[in-house]
GUKE-997620 format. One record per atom (N, C-alpha, C, CB): residue number from 0; residue in three letters; chain; atom name; z, y, x. Coordinates in steps of 0.1 Angstrom, whole numbers, plus 5000, padded with zeros to 4 digits. Each point is the difference from the previous one (the first is absolute). Glycine has a CB too. Layout:
<rs>
{NUM, 'ala', 'A', 'CA', {Z, Y, X}}
...
</rs>
This chain:
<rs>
{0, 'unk', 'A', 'N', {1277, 1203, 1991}}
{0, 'unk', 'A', 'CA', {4987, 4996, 4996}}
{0, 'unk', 'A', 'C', {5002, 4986, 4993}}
{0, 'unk', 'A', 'CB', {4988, 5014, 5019}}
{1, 'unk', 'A', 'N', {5005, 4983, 4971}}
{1, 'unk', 'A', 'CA', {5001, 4992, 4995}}
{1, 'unk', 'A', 'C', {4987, 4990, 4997}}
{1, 'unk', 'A', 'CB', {5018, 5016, 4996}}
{2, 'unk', 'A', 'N', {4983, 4971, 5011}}
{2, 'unk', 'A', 'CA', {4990, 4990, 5003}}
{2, 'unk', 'A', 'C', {4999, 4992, 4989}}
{2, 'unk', 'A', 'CB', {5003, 4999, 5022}}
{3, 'unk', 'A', 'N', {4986, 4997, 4969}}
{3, 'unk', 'A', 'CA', {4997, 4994, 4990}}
{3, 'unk', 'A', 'C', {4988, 4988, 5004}}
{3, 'unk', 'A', 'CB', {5008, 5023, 4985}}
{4, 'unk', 'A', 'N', {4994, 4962, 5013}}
{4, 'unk', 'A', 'CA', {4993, 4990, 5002}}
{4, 'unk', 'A', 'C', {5002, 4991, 4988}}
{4, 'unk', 'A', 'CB', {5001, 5002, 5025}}
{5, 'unk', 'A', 'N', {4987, 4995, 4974}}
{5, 'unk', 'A', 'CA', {4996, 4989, 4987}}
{5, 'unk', 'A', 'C', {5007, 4988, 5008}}
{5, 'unk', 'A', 'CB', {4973, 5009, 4989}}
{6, 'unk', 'A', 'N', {5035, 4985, 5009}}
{6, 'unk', 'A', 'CA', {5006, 4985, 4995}}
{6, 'unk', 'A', 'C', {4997, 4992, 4995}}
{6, 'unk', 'A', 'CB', {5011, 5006, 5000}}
{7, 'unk', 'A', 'N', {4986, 4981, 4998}}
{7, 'unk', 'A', 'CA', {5000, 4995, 4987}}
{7, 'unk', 'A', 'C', {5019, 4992, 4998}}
{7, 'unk', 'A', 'CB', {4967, 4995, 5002}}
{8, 'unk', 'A', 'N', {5036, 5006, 4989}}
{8, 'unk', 'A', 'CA', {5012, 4995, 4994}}
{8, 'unk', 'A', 'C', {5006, 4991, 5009}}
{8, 'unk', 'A', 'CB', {4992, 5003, 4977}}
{9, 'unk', 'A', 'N', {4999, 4984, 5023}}
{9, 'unk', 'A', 'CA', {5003, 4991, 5004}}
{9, 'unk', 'A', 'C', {5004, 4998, 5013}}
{9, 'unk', 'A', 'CB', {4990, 4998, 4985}}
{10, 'unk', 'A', 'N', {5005, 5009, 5023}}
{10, 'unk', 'A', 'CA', {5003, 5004, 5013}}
{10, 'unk', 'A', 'C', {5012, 5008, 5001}}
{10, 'unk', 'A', 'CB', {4978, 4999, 5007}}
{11, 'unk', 'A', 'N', {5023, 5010, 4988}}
{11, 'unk', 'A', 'CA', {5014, 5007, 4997}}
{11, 'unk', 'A', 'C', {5013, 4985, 4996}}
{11, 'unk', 'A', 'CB', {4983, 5028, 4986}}
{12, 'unk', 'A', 'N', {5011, 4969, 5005}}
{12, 'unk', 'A', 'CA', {5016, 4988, 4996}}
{12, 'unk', 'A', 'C', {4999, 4990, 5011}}
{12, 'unk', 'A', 'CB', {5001, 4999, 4970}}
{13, 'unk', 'A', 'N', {4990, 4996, 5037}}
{13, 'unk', 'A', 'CA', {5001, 4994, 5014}}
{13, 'unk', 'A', 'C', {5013, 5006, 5008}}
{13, 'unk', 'A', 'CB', {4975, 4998, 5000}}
{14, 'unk', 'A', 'N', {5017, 5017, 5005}}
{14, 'unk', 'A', 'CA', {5008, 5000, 5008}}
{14, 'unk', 'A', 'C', {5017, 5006, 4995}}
{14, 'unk', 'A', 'CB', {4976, 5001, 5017}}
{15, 'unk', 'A', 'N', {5026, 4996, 4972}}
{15, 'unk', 'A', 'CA', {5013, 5003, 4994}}
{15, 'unk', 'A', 'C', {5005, 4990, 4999}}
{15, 'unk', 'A', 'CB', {4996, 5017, 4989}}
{16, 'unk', 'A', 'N', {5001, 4969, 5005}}
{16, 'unk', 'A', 'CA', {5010, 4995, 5006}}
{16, 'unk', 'A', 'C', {4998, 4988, 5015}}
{16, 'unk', 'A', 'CB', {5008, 5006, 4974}}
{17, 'unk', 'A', 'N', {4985, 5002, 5034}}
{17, 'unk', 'A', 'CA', {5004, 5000, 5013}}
{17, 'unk', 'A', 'C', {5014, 5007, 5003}}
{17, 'unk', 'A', 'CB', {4975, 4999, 5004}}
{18, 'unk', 'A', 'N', {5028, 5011, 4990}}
{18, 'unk', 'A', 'CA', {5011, 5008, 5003}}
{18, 'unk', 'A', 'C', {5014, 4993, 5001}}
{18, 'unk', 'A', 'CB', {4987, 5016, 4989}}
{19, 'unk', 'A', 'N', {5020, 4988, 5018}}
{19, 'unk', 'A', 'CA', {5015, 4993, 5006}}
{19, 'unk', 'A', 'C', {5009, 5007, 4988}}
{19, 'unk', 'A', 'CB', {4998, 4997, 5031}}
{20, 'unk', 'A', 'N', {5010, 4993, 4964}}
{20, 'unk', 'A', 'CA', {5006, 5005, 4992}}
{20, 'unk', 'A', 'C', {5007, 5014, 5002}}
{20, 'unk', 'A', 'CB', {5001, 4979, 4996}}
{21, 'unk', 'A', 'N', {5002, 5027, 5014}}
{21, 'unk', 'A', 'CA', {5005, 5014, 5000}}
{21, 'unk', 'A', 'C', {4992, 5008, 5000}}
{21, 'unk', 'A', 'CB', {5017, 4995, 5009}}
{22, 'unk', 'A', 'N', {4971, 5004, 4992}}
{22, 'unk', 'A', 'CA', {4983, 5005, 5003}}
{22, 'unk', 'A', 'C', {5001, 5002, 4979}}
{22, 'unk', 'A', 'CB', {4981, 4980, 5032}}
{23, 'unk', 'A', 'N', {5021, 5009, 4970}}
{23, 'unk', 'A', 'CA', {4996, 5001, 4978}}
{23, 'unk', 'A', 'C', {5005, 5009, 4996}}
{23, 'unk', 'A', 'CB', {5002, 4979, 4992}}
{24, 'unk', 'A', 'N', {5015, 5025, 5011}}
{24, 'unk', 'A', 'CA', {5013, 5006, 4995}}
{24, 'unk', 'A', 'C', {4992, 5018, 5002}}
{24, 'unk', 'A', 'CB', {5026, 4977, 5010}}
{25, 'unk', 'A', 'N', {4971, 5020, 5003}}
{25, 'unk', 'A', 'CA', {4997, 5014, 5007}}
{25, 'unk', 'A', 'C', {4993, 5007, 4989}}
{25, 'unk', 'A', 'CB', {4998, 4992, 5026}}
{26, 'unk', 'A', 'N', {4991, 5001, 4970}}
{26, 'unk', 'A', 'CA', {4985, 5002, 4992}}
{26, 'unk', 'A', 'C', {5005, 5005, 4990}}
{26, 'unk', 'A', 'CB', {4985, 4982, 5007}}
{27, 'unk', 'A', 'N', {5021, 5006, 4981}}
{27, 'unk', 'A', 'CA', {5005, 5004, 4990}}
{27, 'unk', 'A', 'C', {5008, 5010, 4998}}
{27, 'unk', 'A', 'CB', {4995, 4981, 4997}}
{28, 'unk', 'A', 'N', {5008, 5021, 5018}}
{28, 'unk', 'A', 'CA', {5009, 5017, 4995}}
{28, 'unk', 'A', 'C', {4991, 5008, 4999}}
{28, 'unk', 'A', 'CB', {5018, 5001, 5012}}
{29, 'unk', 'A', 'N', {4971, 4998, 4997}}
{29, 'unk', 'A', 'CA', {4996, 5015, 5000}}
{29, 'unk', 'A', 'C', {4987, 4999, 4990}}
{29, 'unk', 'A', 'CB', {5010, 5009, 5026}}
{30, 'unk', 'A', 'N', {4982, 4983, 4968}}
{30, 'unk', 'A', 'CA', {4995, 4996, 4985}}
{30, 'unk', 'A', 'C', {5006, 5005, 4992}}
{30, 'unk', 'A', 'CB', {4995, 4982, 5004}}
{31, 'unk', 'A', 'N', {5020, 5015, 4990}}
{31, 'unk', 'A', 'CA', {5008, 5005, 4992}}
{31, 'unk', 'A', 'C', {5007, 5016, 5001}}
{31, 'unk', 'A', 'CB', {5002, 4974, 4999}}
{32, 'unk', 'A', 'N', {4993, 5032, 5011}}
{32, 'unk', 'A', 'CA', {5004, 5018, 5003}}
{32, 'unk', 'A', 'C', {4994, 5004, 4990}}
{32, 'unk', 'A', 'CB', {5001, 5005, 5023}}
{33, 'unk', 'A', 'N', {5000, 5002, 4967}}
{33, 'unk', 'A', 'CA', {4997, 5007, 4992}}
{33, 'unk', 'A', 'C', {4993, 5015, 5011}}
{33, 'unk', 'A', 'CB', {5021, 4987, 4978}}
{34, 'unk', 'A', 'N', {4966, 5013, 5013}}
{34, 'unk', 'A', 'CA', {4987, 5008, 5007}}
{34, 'unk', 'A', 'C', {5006, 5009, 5004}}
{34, 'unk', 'A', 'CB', {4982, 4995, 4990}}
{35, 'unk', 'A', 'N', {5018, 5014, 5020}}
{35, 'unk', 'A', 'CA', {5007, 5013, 5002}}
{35, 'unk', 'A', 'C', {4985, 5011, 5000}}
{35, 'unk', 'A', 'CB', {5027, 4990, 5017}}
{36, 'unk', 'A', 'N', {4974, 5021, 4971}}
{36, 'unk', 'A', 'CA', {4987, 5010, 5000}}
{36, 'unk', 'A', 'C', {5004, 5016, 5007}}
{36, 'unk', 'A', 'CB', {4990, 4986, 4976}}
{37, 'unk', 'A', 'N', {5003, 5016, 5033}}
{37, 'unk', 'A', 'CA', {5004, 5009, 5009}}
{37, 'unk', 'A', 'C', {5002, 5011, 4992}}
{37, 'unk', 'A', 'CB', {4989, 4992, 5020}}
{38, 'unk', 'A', 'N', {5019, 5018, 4985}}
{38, 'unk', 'A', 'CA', {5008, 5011, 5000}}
{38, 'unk', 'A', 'C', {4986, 5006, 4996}}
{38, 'unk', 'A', 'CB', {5023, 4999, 5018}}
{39, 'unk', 'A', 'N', {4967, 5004, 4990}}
{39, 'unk', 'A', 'CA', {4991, 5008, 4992}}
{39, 'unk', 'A', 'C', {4989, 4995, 4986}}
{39, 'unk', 'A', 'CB', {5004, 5009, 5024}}
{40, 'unk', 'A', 'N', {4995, 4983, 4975}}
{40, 'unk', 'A', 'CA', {4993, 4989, 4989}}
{40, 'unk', 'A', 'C', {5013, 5010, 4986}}
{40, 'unk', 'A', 'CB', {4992, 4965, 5019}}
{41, 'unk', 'A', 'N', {5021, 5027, 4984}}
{41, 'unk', 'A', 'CA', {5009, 5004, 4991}}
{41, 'unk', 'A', 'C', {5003, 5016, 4998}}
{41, 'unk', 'A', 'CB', {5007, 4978, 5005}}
{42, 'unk', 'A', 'N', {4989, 5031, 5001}}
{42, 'unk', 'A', 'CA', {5004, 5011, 5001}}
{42, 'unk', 'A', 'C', {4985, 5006, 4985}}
{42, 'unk', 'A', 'CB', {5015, 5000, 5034}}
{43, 'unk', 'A', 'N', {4973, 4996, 4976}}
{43, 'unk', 'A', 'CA', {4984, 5000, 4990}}
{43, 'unk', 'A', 'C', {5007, 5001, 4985}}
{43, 'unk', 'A', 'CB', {4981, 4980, 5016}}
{44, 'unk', 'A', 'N', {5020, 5003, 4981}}
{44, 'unk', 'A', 'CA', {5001, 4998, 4984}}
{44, 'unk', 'A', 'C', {5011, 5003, 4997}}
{44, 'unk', 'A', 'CB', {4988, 4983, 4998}}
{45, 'unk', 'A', 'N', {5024, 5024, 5011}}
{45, 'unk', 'A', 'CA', {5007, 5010, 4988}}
{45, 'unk', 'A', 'C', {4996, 5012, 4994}}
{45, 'unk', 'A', 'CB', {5016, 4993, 5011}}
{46, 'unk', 'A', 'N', {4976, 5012, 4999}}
{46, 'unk', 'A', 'CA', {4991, 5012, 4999}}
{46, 'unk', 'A', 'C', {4995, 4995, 4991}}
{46, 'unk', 'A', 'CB', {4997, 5010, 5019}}
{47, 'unk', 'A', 'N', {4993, 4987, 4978}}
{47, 'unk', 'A', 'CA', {4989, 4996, 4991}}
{47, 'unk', 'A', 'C', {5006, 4996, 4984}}
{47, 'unk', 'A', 'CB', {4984, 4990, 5024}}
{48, 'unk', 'A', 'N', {5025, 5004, 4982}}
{48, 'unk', 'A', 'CA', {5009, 4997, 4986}}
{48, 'unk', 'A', 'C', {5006, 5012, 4993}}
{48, 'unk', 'A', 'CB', {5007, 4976, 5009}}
{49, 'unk', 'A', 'N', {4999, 5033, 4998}}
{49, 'unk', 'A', 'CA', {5009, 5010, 4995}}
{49, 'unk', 'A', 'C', {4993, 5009, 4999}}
{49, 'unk', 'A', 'CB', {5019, 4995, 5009}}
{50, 'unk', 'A', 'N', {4968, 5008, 4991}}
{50, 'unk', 'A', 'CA', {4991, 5010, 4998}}
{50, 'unk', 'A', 'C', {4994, 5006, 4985}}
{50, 'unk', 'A', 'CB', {4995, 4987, 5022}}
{51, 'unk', 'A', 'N', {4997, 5024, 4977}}
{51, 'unk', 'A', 'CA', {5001, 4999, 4990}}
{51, 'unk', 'A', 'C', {4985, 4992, 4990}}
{51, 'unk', 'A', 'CB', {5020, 5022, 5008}}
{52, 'unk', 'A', 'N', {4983, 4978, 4981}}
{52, 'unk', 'A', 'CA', {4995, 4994, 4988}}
{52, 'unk', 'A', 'C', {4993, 5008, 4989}}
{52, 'unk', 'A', 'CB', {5017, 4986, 5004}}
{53, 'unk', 'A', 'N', {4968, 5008, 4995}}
{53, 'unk', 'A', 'CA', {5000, 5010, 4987}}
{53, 'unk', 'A', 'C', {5002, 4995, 4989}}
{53, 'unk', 'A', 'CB', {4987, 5011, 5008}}
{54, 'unk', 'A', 'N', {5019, 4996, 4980}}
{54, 'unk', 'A', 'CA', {5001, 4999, 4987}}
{54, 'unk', 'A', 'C', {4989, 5001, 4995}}
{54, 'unk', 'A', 'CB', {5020, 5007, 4999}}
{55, 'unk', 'A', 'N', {4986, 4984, 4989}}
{55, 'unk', 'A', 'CA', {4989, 4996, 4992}}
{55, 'unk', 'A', 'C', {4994, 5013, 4993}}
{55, 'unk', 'A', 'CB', {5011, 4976, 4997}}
{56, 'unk', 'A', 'N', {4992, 5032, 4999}}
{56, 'unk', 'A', 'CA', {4989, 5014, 4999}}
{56, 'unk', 'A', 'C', {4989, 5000, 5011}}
{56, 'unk', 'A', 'CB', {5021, 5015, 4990}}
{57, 'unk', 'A', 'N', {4987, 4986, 5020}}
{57, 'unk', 'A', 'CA', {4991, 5003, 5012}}
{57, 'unk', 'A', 'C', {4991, 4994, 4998}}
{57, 'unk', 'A', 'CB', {5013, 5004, 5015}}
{58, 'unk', 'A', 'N', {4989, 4981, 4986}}
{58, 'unk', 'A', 'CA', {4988, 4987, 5000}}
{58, 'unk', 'A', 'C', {4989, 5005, 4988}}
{58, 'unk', 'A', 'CB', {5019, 4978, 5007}}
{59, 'unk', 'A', 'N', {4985, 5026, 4980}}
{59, 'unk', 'A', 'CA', {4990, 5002, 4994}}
{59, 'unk', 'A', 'C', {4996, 5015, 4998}}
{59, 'unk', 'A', 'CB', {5006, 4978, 4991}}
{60, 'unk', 'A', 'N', {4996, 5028, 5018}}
{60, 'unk', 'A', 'CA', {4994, 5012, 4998}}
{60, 'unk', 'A', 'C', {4991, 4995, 5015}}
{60, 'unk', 'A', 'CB', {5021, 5022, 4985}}
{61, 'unk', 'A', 'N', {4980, 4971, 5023}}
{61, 'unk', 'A', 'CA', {4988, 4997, 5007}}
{61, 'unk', 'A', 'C', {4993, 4990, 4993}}
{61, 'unk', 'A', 'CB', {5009, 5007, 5021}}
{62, 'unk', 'A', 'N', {4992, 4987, 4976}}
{62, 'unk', 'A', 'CA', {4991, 4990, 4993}}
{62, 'unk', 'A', 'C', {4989, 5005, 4996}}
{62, 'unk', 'A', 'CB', {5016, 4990, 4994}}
{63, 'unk', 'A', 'N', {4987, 5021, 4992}}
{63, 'unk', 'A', 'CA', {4992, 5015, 4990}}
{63, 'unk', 'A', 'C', {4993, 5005, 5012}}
{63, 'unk', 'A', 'CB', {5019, 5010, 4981}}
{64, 'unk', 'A', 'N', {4989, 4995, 5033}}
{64, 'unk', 'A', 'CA', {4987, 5011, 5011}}
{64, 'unk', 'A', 'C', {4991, 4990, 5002}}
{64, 'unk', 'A', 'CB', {5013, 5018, 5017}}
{65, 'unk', 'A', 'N', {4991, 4969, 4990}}
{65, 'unk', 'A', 'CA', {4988, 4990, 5002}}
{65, 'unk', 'A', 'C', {4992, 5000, 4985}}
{65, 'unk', 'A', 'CB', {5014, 4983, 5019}}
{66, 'unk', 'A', 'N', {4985, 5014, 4971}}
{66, 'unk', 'A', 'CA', {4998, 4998, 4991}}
{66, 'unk', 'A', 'C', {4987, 5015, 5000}}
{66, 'unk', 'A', 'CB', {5026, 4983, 4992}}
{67, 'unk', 'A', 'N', {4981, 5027, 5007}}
{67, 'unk', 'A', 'CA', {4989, 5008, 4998}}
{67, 'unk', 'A', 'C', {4991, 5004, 5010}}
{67, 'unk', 'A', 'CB', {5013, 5007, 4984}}
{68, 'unk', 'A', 'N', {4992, 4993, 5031}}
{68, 'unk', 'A', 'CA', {4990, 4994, 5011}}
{68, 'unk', 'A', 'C', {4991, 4994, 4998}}
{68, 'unk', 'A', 'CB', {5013, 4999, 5010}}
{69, 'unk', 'A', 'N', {4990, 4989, 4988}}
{69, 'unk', 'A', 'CA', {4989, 4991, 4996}}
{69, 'unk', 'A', 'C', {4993, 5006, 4991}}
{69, 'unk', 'A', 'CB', {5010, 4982, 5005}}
{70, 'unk', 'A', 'N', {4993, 5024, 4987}}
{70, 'unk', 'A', 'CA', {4988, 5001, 4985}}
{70, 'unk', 'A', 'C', {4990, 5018, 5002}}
{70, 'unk', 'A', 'CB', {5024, 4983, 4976}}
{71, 'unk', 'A', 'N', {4984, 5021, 5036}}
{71, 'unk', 'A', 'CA', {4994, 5015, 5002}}
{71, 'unk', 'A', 'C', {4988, 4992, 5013}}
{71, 'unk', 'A', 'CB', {5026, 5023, 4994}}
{72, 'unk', 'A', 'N', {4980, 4965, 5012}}
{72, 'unk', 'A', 'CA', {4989, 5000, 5010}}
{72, 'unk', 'A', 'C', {4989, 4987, 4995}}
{72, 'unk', 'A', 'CB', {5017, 5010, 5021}}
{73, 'unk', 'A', 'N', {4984, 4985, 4970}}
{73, 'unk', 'A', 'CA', {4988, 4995, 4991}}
{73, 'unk', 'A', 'C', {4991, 5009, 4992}}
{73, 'unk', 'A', 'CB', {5014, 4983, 4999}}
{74, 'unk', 'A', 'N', {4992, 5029, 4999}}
{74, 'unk', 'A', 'CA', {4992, 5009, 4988}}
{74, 'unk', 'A', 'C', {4990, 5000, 5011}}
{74, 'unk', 'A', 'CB', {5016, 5017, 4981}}
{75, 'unk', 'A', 'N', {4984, 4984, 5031}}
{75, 'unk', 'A', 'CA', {4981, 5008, 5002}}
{75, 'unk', 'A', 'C', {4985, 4994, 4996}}
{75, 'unk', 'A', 'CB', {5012, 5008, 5021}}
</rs>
């Protein structure tokens, strides 16, 4: 679970450098971890990415049905 509290900055850099120098080292490691996005997040947008596409025919042969949709459901 993940706890979220408004800070203001300043209080944050307080108590940083309160930090003991190995307290700093510690931080700036794990600051500097490159974000790790879970297994399932990454699994999603491969899916979604490798999926399929429509061609551009496709796109404008719906364009035309919307198109005459609209103009058959104005005629009344």
């Amino acid at each position: 679970m993940a706890l979220k509290a408004e800070i203001p900055f300043n209080q944050i850099l307080t108590v940083v450098k309160t930090l003991s120098p190995s307290q700093k080292e510690q931080l700036k490691a794990v600051l500097s971890e490159p974000k790790s996005i879970s297994k399932k997040q990454s699994d999603l947008t491969k899916l979604l990415l490798s999926g399929p596409v429509f061609s551009k025919k496709q796109i404008d042969v719906i364009k035309q049905n919307r198109k005459s949709i609209n103009q058959w459901r104005t005629k009344k």
